[in-house]
N, CA, C and O atoms as a DFTB+ gen file, in Angstrom:
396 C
 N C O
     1  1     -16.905      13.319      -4.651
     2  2     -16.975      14.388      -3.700
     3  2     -16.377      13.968      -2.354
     4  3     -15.514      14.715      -1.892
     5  1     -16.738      12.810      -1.621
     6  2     -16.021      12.179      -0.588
     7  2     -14.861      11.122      -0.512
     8  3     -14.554      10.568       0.543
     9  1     -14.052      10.815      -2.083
    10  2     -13.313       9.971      -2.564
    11  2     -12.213      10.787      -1.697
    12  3     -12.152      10.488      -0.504
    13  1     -11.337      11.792      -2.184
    14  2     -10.305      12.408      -1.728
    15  2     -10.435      12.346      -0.395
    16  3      -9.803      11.507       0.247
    17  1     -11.443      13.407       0.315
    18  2     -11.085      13.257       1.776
    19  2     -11.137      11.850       2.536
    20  3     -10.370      11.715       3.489
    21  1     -12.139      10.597       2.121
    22  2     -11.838      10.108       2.778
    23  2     -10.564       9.400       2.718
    24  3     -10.147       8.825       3.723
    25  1      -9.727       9.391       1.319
    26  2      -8.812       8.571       1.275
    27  2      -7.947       8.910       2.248
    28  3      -7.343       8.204       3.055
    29  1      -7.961      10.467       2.019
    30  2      -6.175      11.364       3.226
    31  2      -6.793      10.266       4.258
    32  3      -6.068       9.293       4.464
    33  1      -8.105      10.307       4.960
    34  2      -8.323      10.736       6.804
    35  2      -7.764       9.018       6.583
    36  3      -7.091       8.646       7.544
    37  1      -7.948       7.950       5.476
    38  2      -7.503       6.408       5.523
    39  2      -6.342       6.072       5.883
    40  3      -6.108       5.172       6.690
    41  1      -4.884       7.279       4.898
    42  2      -3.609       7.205       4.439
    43  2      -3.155       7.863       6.061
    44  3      -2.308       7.355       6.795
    45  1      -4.126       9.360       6.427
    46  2      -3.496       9.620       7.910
    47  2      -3.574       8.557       8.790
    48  3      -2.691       8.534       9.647
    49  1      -4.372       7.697       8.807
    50  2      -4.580       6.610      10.141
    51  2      -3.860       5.375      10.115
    52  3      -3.402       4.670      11.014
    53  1      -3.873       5.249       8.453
    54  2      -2.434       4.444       8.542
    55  2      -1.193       4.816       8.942
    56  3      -0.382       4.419       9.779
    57  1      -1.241       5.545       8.259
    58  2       0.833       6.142       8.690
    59  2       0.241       6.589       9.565
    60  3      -0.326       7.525       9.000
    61  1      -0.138       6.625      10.818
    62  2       0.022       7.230      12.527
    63  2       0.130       5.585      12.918
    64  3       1.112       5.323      13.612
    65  1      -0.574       4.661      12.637
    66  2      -0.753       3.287      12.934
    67  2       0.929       2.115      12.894
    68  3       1.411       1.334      13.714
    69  1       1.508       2.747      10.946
    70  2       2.408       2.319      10.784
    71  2       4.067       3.324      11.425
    72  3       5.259       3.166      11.163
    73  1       3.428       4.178      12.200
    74  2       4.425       5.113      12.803
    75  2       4.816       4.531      14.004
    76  3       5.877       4.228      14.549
    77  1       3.325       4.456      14.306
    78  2       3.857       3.226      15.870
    79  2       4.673       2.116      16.204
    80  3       5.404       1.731      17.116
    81  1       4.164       1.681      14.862
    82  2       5.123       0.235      14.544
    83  2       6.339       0.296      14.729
    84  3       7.055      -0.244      15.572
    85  1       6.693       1.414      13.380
    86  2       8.211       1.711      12.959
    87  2       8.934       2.044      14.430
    88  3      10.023       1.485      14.566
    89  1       8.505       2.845      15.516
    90  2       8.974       3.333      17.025
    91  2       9.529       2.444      17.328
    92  3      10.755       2.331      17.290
    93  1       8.379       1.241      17.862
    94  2       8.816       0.243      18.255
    95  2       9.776      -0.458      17.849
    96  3      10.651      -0.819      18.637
    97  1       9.808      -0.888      16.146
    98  2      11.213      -1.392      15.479
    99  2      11.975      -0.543      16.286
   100  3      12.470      -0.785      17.386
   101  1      12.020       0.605      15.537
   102  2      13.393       1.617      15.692
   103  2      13.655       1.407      16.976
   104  3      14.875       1.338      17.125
   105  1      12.971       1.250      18.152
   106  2      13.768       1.203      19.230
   107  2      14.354       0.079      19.660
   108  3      15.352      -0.163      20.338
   109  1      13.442      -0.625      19.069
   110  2      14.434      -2.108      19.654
   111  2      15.813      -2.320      18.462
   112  3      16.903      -2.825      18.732
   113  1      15.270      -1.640      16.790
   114  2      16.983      -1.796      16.600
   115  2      17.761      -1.146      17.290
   116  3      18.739      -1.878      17.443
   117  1      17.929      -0.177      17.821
   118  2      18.704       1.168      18.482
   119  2      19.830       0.513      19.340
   120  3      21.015       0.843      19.392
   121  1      19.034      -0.729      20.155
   122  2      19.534      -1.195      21.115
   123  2      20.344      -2.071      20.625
   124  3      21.151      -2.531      21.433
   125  1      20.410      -2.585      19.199
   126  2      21.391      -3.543      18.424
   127  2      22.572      -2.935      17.803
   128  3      23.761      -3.216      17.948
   129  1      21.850      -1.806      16.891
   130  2      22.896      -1.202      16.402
   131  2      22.688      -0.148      16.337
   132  3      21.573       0.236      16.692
   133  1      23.892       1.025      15.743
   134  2      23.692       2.613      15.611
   135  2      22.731       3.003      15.176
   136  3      22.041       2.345      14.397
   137  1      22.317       4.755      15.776
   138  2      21.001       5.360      15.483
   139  2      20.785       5.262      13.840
   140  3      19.716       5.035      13.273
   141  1      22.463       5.561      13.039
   142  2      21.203       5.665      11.852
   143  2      21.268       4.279      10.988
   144  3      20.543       4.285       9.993
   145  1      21.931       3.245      11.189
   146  2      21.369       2.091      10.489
   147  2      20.160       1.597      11.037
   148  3      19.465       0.804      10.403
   149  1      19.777       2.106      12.456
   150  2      18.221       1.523      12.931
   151  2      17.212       2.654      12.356
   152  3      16.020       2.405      12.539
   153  1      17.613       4.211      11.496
   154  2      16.876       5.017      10.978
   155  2      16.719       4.143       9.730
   156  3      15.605       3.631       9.627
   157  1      17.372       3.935       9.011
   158  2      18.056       3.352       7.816
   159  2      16.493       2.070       7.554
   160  3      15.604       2.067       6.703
   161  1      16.775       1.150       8.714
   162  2      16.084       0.357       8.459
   163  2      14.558       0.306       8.984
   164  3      13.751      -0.507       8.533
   165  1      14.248       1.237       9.963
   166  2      12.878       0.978      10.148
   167  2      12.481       2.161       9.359
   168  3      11.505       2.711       9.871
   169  1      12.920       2.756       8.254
   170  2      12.247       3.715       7.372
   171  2      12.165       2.558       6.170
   172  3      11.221       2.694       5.392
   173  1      12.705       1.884       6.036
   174  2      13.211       1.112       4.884
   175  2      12.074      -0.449       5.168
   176  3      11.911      -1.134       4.159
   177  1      11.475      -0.855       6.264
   178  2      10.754      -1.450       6.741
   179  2       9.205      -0.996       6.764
   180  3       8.124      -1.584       6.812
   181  1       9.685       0.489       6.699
   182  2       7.629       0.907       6.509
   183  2       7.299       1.144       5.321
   184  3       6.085       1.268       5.158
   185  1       8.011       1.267       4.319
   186  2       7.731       1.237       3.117
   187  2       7.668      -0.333       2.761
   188  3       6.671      -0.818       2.225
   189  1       8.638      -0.978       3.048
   190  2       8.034      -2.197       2.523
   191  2       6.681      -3.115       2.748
   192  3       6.165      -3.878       1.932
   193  1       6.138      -2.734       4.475
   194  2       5.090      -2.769       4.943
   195  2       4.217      -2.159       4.215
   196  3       3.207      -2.760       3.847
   197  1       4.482      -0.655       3.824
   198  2       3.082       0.355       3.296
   199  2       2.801      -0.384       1.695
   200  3       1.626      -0.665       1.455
   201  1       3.709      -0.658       0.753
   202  2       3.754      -1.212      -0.577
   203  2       3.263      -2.198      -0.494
   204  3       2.412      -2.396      -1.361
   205  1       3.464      -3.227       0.430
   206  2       3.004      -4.464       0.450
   207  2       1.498      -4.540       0.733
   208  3       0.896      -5.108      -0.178
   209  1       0.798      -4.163       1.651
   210  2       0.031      -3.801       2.291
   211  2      -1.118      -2.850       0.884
   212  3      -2.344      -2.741       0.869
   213  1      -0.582      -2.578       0.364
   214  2      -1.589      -1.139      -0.081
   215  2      -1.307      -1.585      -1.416
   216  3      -2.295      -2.011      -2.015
   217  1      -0.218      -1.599      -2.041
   218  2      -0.491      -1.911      -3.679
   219  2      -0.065      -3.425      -3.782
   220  3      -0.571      -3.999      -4.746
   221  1       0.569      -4.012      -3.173
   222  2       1.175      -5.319      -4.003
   223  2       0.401      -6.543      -4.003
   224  3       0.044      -7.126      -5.026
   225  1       0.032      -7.093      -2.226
   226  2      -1.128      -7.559      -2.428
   227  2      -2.933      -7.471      -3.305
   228  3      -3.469      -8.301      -4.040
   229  1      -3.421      -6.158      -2.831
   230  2      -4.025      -6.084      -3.556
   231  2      -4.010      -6.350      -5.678
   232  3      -4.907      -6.348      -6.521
   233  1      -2.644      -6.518      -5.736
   234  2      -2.902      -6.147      -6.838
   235  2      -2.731      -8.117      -7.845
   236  3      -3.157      -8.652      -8.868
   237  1      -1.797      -8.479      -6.596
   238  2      -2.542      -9.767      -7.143
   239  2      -3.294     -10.318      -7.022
   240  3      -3.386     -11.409      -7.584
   241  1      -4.540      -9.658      -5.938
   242  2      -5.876     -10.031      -6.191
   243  2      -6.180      -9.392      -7.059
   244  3      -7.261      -9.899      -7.361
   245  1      -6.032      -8.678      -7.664
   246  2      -6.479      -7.778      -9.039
   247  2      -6.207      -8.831     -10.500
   248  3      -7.026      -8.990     -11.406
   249  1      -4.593      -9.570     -10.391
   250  2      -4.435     -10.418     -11.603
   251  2      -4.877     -11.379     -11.335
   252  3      -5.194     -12.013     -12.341
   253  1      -5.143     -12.003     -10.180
   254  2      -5.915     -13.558     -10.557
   255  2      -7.299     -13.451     -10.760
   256  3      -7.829     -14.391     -11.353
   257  1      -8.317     -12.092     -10.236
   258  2      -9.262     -12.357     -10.803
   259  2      -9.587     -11.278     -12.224
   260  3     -10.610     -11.392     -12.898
   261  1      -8.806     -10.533     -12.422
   262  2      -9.324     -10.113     -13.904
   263  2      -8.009     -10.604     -14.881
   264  3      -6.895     -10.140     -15.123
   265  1      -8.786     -11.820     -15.306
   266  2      -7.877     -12.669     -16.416
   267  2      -7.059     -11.915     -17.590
   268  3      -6.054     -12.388     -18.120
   269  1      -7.417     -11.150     -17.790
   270  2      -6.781     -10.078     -19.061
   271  2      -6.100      -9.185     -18.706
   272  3      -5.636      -8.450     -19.578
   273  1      -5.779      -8.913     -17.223
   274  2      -4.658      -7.909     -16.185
   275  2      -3.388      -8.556     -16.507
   276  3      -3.743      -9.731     -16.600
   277  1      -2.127      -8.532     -16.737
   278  2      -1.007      -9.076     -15.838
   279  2      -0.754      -8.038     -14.720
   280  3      -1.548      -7.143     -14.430
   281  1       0.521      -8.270     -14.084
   282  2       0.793      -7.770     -12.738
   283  2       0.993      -6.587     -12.673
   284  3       0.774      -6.027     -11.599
   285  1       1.437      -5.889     -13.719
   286  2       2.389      -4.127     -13.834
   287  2       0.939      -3.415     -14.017
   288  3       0.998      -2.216     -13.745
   289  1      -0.558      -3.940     -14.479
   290  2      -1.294      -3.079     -14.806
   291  2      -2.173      -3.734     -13.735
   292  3      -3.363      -3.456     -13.887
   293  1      -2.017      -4.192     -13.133
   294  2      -2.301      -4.655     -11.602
   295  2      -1.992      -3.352     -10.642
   296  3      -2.851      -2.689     -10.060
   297  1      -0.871      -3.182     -10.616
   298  2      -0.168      -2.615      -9.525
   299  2      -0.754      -0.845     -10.362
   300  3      -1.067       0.036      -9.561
   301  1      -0.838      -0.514     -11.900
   302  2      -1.129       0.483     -11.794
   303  2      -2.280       0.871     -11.670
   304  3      -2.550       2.021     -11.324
   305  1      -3.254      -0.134     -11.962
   306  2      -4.984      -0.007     -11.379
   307  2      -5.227       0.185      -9.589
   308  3      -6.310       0.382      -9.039
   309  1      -4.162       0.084      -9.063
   310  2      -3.991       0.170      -7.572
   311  2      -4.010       1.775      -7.423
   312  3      -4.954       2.481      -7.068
   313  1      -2.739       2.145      -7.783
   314  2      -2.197       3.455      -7.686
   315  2      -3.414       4.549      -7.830
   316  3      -3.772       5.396      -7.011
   317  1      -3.988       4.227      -9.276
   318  2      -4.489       5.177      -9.874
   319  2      -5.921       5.132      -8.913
   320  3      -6.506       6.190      -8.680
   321  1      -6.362       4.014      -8.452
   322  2      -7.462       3.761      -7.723
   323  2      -7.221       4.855      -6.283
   324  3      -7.629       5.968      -5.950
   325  1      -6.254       3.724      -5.660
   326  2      -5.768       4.536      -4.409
   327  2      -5.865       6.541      -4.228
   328  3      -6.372       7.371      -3.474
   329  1      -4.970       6.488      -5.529
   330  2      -4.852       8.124      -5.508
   331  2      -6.156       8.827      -6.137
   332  3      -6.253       9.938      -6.657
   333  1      -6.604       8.368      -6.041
   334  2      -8.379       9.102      -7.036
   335  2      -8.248       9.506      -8.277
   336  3      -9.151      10.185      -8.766
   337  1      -7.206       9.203      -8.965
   338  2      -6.959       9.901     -10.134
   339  2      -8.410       9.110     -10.944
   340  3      -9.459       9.753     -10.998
   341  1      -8.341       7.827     -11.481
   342  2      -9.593       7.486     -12.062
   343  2      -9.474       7.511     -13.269
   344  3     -10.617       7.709     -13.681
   345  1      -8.760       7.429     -14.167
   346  2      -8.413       7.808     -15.610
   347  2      -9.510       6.861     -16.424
   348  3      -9.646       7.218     -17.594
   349  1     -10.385       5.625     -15.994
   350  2     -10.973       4.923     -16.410
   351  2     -10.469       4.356     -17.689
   352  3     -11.296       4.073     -18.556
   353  1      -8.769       4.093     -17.974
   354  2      -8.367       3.147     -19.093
   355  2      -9.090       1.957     -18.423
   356  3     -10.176       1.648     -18.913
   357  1      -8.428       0.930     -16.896
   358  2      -8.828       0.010     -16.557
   359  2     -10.071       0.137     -15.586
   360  3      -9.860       0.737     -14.532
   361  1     -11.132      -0.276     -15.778
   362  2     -12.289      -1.089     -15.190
   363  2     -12.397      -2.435     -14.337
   364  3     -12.894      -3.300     -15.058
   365  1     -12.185      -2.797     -13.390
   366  2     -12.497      -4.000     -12.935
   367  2     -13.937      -4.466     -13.201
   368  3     -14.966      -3.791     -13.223
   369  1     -13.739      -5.963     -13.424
   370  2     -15.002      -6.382     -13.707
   371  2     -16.353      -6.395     -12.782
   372  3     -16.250      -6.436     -11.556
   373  1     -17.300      -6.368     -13.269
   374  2     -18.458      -6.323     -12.073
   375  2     -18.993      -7.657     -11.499
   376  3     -19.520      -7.774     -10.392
   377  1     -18.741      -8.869     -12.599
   378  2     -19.112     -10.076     -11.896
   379  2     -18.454     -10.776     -10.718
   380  3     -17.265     -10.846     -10.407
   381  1     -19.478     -11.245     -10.182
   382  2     -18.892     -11.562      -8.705
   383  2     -18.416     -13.536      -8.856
   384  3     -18.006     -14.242      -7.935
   385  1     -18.602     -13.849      -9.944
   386  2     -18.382     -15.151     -10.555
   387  2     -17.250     -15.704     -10.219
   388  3     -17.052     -16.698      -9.522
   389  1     -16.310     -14.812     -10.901
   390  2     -14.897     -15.133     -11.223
   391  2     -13.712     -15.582      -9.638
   392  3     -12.615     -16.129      -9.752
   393  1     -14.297     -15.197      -8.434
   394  2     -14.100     -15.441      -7.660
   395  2     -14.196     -17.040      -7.230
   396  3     -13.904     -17.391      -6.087
C-alpha cells in the first residue's frame, strides 16, 4: 500500500538531487566545450551515476551474499525490487549469517 508512493517521493528526491549535480557538471563542461557535447555528456554521466548507484552496486551485494545468484539475476532482483513489481521468482535470503 505504501511501496509505490514511497518509492516515486525516493526516485523524485533523487533525480532533483542528481539534477543538481548534472547543472553543475553541465556548466563547468559548457565552459570547455560546446553546449551539446556538455548536454551529451552530463546526461550520459547521470545515468551512469543513477545505474551505478541504484542497480549495479547493490546488486553485487546481492551476488556475494546470496551464493546461488550470479550477477544478471542480481541486477534483475534489483529492478523488479526497485520498481514494485515483486513477481516473487527471487527471494533474498533471511539469514543474517551469510554476511
Amino acid at each position: 500500500m505504501f511501496g509505490i508512493p514511497l518509492n516515486l517521493i525516493l526516485m523524485r528526491l533523487m533525480a532533483s538531487e542528481f539534477r543538481s549535480c548534472m547543472r553543475l557538471f553541465g556548466k563547468k563542461a559548457e565552459k570547455m566545450v560546446n553546449s551539446r557535447i556538455s548536454f551529451v555528456l552530463s546526461t550520459l554521466g547521470f545515468f551512469i551515476v543513477f545505474f551505478t548507484l541504484i542497480y549495479f552496486i547493490p546488486a553485487a551485494v546481492f551476488r556475494e551474499t546470496e551464493s546461488s545468484w550470479d550477477y544478471e539475476e542480481s541486477i534483475y532482483y534489483c529492478f523488479v525490487s526497485l520498481a514494485t513489481i515483486g513477481f516473487g521468482d527471487y527471494v533474498s535470503s533471511k539469514s543474517f549469517d551469510v554476511l
